[in-house]
Backbone bond lengths (Angstrom), bond angles and torsions (degrees), N, CA, C in turn:
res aa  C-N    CA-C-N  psi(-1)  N-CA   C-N-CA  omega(-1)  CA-C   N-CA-C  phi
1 X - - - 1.452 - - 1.532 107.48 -
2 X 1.430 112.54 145.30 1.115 98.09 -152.00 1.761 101.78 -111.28
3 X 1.544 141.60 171.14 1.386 112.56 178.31 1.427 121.13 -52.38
4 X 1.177 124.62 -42.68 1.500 133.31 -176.03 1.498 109.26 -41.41
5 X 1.729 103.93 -64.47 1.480 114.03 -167.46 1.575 100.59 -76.30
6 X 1.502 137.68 9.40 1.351 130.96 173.63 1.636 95.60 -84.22
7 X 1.281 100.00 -52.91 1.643 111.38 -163.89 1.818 107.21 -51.48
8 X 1.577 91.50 -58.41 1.864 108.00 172.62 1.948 103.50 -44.12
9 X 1.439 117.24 -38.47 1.413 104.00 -174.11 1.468 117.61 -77.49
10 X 1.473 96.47 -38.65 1.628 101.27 -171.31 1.829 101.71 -72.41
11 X 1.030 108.25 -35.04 2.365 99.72 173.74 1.193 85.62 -44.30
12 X 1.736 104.98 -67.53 2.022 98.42 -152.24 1.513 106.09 -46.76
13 X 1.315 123.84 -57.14 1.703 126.33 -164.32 1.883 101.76 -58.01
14 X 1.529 115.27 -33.22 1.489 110.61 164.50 1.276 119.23 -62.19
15 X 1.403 101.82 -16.39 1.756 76.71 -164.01 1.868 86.69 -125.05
16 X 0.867 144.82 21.25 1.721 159.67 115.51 1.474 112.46 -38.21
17 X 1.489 105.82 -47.29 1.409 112.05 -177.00 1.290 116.50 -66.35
18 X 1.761 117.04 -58.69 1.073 133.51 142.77 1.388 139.17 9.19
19 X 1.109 101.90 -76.21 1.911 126.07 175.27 1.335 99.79 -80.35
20 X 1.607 113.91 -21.30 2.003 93.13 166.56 0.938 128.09 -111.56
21 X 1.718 121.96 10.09 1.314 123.65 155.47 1.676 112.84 -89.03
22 X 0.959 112.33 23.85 1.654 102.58 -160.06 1.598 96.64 -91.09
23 X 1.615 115.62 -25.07 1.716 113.15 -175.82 1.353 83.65 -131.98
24 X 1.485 123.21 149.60 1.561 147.32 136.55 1.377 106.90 -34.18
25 X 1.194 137.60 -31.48 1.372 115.30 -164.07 1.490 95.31 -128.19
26 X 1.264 140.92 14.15 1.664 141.57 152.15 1.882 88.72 -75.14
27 X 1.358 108.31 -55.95 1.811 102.62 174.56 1.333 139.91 -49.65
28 X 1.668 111.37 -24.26 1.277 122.13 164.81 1.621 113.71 -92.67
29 X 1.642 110.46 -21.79 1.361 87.95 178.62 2.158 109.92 -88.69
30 X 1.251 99.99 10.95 1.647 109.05 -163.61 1.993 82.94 -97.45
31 X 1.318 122.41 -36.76 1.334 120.07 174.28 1.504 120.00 -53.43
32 X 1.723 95.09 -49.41 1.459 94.08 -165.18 1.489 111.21 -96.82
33 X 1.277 117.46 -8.36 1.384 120.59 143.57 1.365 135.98 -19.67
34 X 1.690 100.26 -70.45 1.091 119.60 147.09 1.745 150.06 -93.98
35 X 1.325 82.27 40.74 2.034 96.97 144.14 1.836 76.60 82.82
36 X 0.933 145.38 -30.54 1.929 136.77 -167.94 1.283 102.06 -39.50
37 X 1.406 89.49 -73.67 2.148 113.27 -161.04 1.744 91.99 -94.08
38 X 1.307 105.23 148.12 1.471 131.39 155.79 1.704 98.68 -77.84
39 X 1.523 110.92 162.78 1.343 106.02 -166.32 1.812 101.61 -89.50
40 X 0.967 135.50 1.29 2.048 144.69 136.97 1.411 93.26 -55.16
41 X 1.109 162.64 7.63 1.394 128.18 -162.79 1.067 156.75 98.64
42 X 1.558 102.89 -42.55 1.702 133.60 -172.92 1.188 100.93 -87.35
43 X 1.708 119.08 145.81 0.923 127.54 178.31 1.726 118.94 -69.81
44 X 1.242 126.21 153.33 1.479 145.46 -158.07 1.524 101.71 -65.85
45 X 1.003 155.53 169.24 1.288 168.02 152.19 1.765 103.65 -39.67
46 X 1.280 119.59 -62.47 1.443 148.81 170.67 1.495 106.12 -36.08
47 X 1.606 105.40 -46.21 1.152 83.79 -179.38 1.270 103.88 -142.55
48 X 1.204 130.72 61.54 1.701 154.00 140.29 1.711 102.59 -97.99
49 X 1.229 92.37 156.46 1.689 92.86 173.40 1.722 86.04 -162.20
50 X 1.589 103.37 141.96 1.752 105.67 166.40 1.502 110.13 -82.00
51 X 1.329 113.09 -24.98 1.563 109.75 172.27 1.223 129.06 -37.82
52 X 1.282 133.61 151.73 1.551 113.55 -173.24 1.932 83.63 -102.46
53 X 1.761 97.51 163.27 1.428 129.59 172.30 0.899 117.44 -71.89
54 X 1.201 116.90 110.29 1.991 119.83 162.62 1.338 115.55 145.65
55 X 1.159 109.09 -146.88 1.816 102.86 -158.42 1.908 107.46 -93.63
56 X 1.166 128.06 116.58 1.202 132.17 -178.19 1.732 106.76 -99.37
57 X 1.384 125.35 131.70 1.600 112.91 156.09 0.996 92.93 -96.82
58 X 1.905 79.29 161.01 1.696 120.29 -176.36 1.642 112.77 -59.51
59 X 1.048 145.13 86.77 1.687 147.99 -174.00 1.669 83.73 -41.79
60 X 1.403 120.18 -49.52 1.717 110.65 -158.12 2.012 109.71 -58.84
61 X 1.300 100.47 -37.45 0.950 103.67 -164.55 1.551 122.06 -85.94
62 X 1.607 104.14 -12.87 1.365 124.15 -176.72 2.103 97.29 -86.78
63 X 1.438 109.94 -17.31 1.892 108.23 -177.56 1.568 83.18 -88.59
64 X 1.268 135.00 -52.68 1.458 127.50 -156.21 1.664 94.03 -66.28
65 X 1.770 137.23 -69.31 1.193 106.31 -170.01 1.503 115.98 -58.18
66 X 1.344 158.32 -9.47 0.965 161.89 149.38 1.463 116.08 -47.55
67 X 1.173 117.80 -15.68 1.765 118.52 -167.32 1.869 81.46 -115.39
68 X 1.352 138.16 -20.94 1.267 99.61 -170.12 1.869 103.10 -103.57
């Protein structure tokens, strides 16, 4: 991509952005469009998780230094 056609993409994606923040509900239907929001609101299966957020260690790797 070349500088020109970066510059030409990022206006369009400004001004895309633009026209879909302008109403609350062009934003929910641009969500659930794309698979985010269920059409209630709630987020998609995809991207809910019951897991909690943040840093987990590896259990596998914590039995292997223990075994040597």
């Amino acid at each position: 991509m070349t500088s020109k056609e970066h510059k030409e993409y990022i206006a369009a994606l400004k001004q895309y952005s633009a026209e879909l923040l302008k109403s609350e509900n062009d934003s929910k239907r641009f969500l659930v469009d794309a698979g985010i929001h269920t059409p209630t609101g709630r987020l998609t299966r995809v991207y809910s998780s019951s897991e909690s957020i943040g840093y987990k260690k590896d259990s596998s790797n914590i039995q292997k230094d223990k075994k040597d």
